[in-house]
C-alpha positions, 0 to 999 in steps of 0.5 A, spaced: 150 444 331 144 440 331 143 432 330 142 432 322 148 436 320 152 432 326 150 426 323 153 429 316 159 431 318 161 425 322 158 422 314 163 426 310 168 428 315 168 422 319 168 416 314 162 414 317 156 409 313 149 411 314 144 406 315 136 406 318 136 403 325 130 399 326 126 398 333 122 391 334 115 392 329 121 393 322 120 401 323 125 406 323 127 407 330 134 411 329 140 411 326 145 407 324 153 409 323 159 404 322 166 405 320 172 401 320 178 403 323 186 401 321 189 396 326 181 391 326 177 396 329 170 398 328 166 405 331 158 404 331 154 409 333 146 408 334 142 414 336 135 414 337 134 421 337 139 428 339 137 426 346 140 419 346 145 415 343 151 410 345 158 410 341 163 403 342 169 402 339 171 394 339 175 389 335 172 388 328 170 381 329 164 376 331 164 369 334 160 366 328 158 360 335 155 366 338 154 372 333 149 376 339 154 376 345 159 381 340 167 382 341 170 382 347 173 389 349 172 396 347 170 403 349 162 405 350 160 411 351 152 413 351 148 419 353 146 426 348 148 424 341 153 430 342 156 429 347 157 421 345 160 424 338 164 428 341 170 425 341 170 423 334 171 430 331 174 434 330 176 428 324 183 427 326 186 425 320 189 418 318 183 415 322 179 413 316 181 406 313 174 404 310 174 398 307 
């Protein structure tokens, strides 16, 4: 399966919302997919190209005095996009909860 339809399925199967990733100049550099879990988590997905990427799970919360350190806690996972995603699918059921 290559990128484009991977990223297509973690969209329609997976739940996820697709944004442009961008790089320091405002040039799209990659590619951006969140989603929001039952339970107050977030999964994101950053990929630069099928070659590397990088996954976490973390609570869905930010520290408004410190909106850059990020939440504590969570799951990384980082390497080839398929590889990266691979835990994600197939879609299990009852993962969904977008708000």
């Amino acid at each position: 399966m290559d990128s484009a339809e991977l990223i297509e399925r973690l969209r329609r199967e997976g739940g996820f919302r697709l944004l442009p990733l961008l790089g320091n100049t405002g040039q799209v550099a990659g590619v951006h997919l969140a989603r929001f879990l039952p339970g107050g988590h977030l999964d994101v997905i950053q990929a630069w190209d099928e070659r590397w990427a990088v996954w976490a799970r973390m609570p869905d919360s930010v520290d408004p005095a410190a909106p850059f350190a990020g939440p504590a806690g969570g799951v990384v996972r980082s390497g080839p996009l398929d590889r990266v995603v691979a835990p994600l699918l197939p879609i299990q059921p009852g993962l969904i909860g977008l708000r």
